[in-house]
C-alpha angles and dihedrals in degrees: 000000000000108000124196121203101199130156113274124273133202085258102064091056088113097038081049094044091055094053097030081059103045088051103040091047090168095049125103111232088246096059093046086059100042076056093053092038084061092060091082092072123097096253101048133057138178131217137208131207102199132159115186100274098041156017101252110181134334130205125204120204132168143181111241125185107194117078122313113198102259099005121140098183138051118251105043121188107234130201110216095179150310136204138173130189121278088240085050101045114114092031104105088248096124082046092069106034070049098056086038086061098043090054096046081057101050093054080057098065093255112145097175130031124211117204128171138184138161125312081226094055094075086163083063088051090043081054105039085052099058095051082063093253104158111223094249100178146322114237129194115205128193133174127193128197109247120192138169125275106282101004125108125243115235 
């Protein structure tokens, strides 16, 4: 089976959708394609694991330039997600979108890469380990409606 990792084309928005949604379970189909549609900025890309009968696996880095947990350096290299079909899983597939992605960073000028993930999907940390990602932090966030005196919150 001859796999190609290539950036992502207007023609692979189904074959994207499918896995984006398998893996974003919570997302609406809308967002996962605002997150696609970003990919055609500068600072983000978006790449497509593909043989000739089927979409296999996709990554999705980008270059931020605000703070990234545990970066010493702007701009940092960021991993938004990957994901790879169960049949294709343990096939060093991820390894090289991954490697694909590492290189685009670093011809961006990226010399360190941030990543997260939840601290339940402990298949995402055992990943994220092997690829030599060092556990920065774990970071609760909250959020809380505020409103004016007497009005209601919607």
């Amino acid at each position: 089976m001859e796999v190609v990792i290539r950036p992502y084309e207007a023609k692979d928005a189904n074959g994207y959708l499918a896995m984006a949604q398998d893996l974003w379970q919570e997302y609406s189909r809308q967002e996962l394609l605002d997150l696609q549609d970003a990919t055609n900025e500068e600072r983000q890309m978006t790449l497509m694991a593909v043989n000739q009968q089927e979409y296999l696996g996709f990554m999705i880095v980008s270059i931020r330039q605000d703070y990234v947990e545990g970066a010493t350096r702007s701009p940092t290299g960021y991993l938004e997600g990957i994901y790879v079909k169960a049949g294709y899983r343990k096939t060093g597939l991820a390894q090289k979108l991954y490697e694909k992605g590492e290189t685009w960073m670093l011809a961006k000028g990226c010399t360190e890469m941030g990543s997260d993930t939840w601290t339940w999907n402990k298949t995402s940390q055992a990943f994220h380990l092997a690829l030599g990602f060092a556990e920065e932090n774990i970071l609760v966030h909250y959020i809380k409606k505020i409103n004016r005196k007497g009005e209601n919150p919607s």
